[in-house]
ROPA-175286 format. One record per atom (N, C-alpha, C): residue in one letter; atom name; x, y, z. Coordinates in steps of 0.001 Angstrom, whole numbers, padded with zeros to 6 digits. Atoms other than C-alpha are relative to their C-alpha. Layout:
# ROPA-175286
<kollum aa="A" at="CA" u="X" v="Y" w="Z"/>
...
END
This chain:
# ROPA-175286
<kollum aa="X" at="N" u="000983" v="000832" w="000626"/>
<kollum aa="X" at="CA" u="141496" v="251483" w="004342"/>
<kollum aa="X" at="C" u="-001347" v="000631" w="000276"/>
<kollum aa="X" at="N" u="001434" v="-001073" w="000028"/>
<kollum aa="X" at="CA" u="138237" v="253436" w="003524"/>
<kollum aa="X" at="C" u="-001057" v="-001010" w="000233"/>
<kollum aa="X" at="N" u="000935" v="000731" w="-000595"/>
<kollum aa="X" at="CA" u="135100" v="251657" w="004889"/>
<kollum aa="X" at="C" u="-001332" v="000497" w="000230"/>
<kollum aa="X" at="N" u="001363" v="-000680" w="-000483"/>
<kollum aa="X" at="CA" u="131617" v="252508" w="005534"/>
<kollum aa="X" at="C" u="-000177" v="-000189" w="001639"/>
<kollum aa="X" at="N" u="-000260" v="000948" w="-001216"/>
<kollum aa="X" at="CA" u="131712" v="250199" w="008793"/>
<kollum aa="X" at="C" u="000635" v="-000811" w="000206"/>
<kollum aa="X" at="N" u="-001293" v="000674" w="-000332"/>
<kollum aa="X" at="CA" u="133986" v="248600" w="010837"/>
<kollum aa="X" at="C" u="-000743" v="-001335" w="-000711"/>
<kollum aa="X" at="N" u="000371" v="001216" w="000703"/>
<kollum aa="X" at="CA" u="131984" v="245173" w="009735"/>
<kollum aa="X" at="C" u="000063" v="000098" w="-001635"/>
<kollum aa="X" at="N" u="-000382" v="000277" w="001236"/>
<kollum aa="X" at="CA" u="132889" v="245952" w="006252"/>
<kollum aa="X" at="C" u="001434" v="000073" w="-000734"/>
<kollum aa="X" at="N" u="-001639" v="-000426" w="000488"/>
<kollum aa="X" at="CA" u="136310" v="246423" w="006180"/>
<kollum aa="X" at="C" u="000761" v="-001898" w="-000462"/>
<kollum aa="X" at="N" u="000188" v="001227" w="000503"/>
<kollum aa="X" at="CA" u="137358" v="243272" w="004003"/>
<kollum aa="X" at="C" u="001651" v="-000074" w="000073"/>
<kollum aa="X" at="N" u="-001382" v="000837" w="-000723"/>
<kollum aa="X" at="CA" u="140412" v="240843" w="005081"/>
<kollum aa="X" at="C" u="000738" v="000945" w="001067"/>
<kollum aa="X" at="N" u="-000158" v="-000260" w="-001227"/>
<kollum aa="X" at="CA" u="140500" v="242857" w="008323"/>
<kollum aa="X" at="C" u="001375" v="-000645" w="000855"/>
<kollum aa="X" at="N" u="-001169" v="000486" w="-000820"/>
<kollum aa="X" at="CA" u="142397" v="240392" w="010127"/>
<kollum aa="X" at="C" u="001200" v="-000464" w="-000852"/>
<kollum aa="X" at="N" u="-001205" v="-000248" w="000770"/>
<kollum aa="X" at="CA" u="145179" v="239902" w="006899"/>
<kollum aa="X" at="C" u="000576" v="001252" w="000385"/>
<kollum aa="X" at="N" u="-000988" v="-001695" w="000042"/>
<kollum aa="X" at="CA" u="145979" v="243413" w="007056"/>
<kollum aa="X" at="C" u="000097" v="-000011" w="001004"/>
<kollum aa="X" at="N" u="-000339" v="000060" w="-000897"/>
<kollum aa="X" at="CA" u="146093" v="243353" w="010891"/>
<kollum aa="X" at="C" u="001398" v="-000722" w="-000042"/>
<kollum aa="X" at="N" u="-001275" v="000633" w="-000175"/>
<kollum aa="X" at="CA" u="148455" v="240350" w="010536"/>
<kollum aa="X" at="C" u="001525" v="000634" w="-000697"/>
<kollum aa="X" at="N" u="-000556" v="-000600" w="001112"/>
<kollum aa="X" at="CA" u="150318" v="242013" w="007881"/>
<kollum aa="X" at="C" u="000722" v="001438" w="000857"/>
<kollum aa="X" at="N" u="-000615" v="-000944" w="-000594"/>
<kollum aa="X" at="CA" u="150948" v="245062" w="009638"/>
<kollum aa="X" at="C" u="000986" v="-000369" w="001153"/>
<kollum aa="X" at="N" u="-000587" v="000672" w="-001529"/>
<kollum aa="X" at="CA" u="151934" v="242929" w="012977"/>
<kollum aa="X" at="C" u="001441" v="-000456" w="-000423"/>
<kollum aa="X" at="N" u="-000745" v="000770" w="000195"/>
<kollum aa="X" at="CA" u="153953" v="241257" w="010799"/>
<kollum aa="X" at="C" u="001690" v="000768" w="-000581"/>
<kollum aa="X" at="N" u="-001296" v="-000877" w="001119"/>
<kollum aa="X" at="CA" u="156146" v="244002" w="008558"/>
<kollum aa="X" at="C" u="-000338" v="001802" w="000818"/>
<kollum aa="X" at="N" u="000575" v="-001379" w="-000458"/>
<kollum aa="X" at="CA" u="155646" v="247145" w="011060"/>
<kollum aa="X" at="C" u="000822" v="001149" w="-000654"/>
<kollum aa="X" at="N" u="-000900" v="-000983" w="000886"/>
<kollum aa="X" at="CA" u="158615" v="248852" w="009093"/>
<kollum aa="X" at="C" u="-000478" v="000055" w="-001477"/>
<kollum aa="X" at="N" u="000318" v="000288" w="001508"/>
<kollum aa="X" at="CA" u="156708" v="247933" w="005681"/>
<kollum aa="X" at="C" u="-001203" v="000352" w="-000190"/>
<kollum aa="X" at="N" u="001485" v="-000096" w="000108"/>
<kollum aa="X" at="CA" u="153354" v="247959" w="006306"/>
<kollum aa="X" at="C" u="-001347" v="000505" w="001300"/>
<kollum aa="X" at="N" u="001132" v="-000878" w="-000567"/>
<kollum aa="X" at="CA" u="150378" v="250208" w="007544"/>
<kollum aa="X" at="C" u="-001229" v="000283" w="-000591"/>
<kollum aa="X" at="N" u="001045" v="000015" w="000549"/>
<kollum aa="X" at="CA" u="146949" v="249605" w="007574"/>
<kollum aa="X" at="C" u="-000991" v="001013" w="001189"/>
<kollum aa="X" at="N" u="000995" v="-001198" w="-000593"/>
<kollum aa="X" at="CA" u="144686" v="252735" w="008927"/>
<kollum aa="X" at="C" u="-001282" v="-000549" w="-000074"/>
<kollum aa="X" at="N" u="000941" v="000166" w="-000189"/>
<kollum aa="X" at="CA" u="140899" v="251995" w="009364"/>
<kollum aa="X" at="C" u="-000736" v="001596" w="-000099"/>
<kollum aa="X" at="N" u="000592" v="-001467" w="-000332"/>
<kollum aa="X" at="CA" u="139158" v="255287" w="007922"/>
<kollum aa="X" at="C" u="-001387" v="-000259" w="-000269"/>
<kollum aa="X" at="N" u="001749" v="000195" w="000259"/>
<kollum aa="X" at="CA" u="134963" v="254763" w="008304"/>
<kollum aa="X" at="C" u="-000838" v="001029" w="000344"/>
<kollum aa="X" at="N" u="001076" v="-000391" w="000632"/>
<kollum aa="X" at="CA" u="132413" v="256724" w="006951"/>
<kollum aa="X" at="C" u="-000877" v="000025" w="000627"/>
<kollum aa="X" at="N" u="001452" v="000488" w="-000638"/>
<kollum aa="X" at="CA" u="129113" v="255262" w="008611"/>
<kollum aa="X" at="C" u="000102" v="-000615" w="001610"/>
<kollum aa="X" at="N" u="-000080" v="000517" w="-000897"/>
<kollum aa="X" at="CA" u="130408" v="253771" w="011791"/>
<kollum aa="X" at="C" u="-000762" v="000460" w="001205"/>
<kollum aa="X" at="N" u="000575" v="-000215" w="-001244"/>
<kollum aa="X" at="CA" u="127895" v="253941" w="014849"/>
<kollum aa="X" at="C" u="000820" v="000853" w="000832"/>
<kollum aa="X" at="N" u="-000718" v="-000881" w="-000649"/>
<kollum aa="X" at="CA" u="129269" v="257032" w="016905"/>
<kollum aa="X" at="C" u="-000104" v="-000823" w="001549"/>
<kollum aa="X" at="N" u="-000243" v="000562" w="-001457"/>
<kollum aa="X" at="CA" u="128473" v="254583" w="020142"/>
<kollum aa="X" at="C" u="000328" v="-002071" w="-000386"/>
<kollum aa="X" at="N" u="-000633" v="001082" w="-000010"/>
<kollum aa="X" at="CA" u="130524" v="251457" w="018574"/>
<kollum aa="X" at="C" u="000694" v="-000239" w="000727"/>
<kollum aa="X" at="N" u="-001070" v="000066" w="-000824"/>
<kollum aa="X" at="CA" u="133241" v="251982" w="020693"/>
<kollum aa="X" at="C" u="001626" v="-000147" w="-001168"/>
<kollum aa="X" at="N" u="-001188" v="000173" w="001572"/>
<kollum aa="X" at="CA" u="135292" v="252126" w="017281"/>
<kollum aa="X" at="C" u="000537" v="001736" w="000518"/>
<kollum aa="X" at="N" u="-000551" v="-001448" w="-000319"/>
<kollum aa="X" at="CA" u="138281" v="254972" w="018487"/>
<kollum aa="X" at="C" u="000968" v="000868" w="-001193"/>
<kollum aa="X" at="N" u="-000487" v="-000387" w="000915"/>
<kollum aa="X" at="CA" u="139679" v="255138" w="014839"/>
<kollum aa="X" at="C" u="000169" v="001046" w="-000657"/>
<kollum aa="X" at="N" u="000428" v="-000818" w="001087"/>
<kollum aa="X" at="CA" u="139497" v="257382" w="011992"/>
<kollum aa="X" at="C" u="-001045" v="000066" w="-000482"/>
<kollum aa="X" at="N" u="001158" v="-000112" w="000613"/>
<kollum aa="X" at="CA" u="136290" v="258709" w="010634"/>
<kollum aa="X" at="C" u="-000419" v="000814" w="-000812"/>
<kollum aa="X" at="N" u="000277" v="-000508" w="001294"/>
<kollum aa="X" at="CA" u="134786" v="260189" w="007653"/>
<kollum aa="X" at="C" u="000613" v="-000235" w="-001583"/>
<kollum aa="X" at="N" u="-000484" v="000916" w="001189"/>
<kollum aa="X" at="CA" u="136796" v="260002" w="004219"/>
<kollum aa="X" at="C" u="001095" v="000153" w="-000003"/>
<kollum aa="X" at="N" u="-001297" v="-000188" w="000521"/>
<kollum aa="X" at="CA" u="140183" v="259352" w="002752"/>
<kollum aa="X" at="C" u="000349" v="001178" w="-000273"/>
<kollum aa="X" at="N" u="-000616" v="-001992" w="000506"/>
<kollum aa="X" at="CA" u="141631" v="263599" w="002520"/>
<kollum aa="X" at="C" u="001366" v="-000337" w="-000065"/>
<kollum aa="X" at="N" u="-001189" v="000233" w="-000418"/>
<kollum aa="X" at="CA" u="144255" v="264511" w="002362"/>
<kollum aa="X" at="C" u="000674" v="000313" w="001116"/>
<kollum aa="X" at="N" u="-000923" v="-000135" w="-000860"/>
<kollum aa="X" at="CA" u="145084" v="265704" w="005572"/>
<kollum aa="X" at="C" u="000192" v="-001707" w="000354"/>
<kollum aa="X" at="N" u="-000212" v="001342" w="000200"/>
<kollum aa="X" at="CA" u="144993" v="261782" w="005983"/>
<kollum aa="X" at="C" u="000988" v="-000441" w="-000522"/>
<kollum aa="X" at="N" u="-000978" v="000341" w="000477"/>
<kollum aa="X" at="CA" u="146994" v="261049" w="003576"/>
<kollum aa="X" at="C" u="001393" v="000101" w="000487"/>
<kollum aa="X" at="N" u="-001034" v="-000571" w="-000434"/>
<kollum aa="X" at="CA" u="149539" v="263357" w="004572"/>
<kollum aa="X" at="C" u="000665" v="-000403" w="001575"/>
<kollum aa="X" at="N" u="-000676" v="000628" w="-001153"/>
<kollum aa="X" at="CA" u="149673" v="262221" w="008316"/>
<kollum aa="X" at="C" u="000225" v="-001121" w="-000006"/>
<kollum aa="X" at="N" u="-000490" v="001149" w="000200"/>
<kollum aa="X" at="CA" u="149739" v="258415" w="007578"/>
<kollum aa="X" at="C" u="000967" v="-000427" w="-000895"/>
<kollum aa="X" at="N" u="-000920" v="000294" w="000269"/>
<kollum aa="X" at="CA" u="151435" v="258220" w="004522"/>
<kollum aa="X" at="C" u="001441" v="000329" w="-000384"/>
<kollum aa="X" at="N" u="-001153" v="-000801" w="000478"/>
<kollum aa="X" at="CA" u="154997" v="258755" w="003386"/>
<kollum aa="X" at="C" u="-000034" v="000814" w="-000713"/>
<kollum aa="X" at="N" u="-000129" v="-000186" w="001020"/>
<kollum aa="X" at="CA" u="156017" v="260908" w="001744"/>
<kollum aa="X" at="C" u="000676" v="-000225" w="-001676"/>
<kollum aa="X" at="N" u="-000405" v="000228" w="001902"/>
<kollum aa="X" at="CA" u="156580" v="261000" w="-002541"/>
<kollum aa="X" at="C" u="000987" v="000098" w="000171"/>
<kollum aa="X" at="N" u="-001641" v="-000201" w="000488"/>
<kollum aa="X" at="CA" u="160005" v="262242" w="-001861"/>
<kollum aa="X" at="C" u="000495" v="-001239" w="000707"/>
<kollum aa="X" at="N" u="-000982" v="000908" w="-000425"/>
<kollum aa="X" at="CA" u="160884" v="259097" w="-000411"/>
<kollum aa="X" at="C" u="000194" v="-000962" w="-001383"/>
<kollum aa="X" at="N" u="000219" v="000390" w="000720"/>
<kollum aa="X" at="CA" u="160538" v="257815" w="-003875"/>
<kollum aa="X" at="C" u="-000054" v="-001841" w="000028"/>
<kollum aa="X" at="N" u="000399" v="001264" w="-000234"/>
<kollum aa="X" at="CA" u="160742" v="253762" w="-004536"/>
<kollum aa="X" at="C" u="-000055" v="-000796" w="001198"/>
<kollum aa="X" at="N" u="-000119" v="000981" w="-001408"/>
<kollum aa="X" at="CA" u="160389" v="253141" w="-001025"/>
<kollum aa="X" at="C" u="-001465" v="000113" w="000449"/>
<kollum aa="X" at="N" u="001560" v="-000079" w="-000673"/>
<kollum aa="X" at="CA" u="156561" v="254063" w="-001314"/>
<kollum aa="X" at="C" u="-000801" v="-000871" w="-000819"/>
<kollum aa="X" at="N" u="000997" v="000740" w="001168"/>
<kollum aa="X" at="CA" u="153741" v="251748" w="-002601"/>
<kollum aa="X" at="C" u="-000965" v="000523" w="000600"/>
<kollum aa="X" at="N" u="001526" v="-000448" w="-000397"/>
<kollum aa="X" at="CA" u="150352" v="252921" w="-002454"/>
<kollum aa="X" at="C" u="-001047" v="-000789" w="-000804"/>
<kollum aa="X" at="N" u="001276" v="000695" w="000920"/>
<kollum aa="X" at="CA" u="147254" v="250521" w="-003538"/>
<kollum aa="X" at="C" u="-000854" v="000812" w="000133"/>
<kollum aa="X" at="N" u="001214" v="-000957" w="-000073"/>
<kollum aa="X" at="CA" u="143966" v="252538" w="-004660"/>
<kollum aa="X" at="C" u="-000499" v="-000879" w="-000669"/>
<kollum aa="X" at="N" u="001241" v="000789" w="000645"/>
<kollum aa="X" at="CA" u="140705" v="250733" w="-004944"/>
<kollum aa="X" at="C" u="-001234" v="000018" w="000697"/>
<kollum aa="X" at="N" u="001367" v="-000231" w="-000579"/>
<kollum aa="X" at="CA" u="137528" v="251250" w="-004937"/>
<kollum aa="X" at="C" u="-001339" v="000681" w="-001188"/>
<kollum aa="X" at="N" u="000897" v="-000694" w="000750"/>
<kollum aa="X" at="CA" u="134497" v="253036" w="-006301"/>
<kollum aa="X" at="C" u="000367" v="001224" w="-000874"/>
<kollum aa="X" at="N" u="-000373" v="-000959" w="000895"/>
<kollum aa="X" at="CA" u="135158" v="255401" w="-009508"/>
<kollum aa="X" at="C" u="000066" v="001637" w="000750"/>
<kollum aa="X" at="N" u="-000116" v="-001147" w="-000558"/>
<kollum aa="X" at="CA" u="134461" v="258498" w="-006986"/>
<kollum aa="X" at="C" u="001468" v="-000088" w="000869"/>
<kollum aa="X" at="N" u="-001419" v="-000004" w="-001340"/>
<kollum aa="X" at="CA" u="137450" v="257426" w="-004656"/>
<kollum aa="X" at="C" u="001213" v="-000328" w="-001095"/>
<kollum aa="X" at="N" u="-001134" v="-000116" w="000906"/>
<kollum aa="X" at="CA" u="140073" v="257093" w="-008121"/>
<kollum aa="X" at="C" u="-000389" v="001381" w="-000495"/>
<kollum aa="X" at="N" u="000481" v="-001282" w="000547"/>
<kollum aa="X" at="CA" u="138362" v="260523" w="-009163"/>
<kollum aa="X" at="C" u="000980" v="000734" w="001269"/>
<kollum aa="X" at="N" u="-000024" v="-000933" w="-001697"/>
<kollum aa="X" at="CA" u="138851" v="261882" w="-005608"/>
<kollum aa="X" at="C" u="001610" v="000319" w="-000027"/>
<kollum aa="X" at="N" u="-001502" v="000589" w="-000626"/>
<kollum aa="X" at="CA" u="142530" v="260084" w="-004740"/>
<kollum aa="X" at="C" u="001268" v="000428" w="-001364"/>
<kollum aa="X" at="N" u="-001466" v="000519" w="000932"/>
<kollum aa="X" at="CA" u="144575" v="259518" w="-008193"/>
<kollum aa="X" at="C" u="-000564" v="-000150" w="-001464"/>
<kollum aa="X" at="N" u="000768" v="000142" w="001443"/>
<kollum aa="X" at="CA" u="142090" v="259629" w="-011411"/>
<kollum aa="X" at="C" u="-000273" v="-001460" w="-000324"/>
<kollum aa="X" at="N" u="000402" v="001147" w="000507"/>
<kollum aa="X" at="CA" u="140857" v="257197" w="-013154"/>
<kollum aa="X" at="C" u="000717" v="-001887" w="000111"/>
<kollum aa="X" at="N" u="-000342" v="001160" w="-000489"/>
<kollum aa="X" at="CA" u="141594" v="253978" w="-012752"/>
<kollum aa="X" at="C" u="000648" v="-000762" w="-001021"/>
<kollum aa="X" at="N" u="-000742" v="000253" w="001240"/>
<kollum aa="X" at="CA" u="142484" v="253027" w="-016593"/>
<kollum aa="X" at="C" u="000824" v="000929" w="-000554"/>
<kollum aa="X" at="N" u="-000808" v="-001136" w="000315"/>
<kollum aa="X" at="CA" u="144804" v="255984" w="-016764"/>
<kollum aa="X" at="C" u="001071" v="-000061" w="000339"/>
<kollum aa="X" at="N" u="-001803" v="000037" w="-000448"/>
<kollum aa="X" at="CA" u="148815" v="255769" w="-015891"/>
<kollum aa="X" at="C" u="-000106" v="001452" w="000993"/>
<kollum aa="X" at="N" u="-000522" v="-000886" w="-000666"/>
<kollum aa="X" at="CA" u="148849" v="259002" w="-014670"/>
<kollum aa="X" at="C" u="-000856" v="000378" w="001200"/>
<kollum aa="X" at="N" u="000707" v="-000224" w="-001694"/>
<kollum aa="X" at="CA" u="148266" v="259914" w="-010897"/>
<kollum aa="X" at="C" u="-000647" v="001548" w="-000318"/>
<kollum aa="X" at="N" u="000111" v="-001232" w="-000512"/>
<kollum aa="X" at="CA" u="146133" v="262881" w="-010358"/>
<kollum aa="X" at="C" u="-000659" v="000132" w="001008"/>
<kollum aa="X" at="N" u="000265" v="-000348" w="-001335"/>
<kollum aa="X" at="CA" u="143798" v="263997" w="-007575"/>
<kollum aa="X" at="C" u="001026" v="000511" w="001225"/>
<kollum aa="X" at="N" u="-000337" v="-000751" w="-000911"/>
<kollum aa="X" at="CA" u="145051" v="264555" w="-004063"/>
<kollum aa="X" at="C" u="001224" v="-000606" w="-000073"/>
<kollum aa="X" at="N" u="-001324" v="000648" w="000320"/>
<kollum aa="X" at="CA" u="147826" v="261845" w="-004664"/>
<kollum aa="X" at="C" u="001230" v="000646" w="-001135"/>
<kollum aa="X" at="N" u="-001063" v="-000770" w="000811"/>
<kollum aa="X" at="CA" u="149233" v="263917" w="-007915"/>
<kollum aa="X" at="C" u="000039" v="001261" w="000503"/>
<kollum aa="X" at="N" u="000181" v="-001369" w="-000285"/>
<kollum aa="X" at="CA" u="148511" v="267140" w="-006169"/>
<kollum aa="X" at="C" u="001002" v="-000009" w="001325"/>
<kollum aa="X" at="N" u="-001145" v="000212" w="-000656"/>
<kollum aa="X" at="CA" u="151482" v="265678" w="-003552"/>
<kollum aa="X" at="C" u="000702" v="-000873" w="-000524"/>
<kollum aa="X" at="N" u="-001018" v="000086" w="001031"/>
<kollum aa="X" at="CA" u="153609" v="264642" w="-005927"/>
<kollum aa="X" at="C" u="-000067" v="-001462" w="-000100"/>
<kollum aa="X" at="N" u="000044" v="001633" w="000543"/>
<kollum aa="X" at="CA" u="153231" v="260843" w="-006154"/>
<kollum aa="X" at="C" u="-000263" v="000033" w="-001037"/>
<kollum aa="X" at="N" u="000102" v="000691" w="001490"/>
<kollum aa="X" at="CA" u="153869" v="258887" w="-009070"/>
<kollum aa="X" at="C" u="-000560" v="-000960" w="-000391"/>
<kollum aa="X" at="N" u="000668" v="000900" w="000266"/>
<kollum aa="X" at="CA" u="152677" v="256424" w="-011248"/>
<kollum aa="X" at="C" u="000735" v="-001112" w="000600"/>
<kollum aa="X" at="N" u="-000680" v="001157" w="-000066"/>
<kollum aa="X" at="CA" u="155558" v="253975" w="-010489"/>
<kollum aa="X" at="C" u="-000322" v="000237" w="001947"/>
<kollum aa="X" at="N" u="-000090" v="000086" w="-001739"/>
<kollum aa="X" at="CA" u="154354" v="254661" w="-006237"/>
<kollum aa="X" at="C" u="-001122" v="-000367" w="000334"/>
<kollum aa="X" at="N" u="001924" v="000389" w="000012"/>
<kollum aa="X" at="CA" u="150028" v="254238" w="-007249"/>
<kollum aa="X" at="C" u="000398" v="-001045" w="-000815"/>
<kollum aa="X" at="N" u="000365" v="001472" w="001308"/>
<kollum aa="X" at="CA" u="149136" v="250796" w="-008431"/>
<kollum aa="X" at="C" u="-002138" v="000606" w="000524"/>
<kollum aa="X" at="N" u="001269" v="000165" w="000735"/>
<kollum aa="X" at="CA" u="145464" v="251088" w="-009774"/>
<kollum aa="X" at="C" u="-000105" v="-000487" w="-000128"/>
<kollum aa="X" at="N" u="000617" v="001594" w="000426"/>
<kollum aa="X" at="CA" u="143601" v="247973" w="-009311"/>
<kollum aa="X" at="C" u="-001943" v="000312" w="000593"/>
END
């Protein structure tokens, strides 16, 4: 979950619960951008890459066992998976083989 700051990371404690809740299903990363280097925040920082990608999420060849949500600002569907009114995945997501039926675009 891409963020500027930890205080902007939105339904925080859902996706905490969520993860707590489905740890075989669900994984929510914290990657921020702007975060005070003396927050005490020991997360991930800077942007969604793909070496990111690649160490958190599954991989494509696991086929319908992956979902991936992308949302956000037109630079981060440019960046990640193209456009956002487009079916087809490209960026760093089609450039490791994910599909459309594994990106939902919202």
């Amino acid at each position: 979950y891409g963020s500027r700051e930890s205080s902007d990371i939105l339904g925080e404690d859902m996706l905490k619960q969520w993860a707590k809740d489905q740890p075989e299903k669900f994984k929510s990363i914290d990657v921020l951008s702007n975060e005070p280097e003396n927050s005490g925040y020991n997360g991930e920082r800077g942007f969604i890459d793909k070496e990111k990608i690649q160490k958190y999420l599954p991989p494509a060849s696991l086929g319908n066992d992956v979902i991936i949500f992308v949302c956000g600002p037109p630079i981060m569907y440019k960046l990640l998976c193209g456009p956002r009114d487009e079916k087809e995945v490209t960026g760093i997501l089609g450039e490791l083989g994910y599909t459309s039926e594994q990106v939902f675009k919202f």
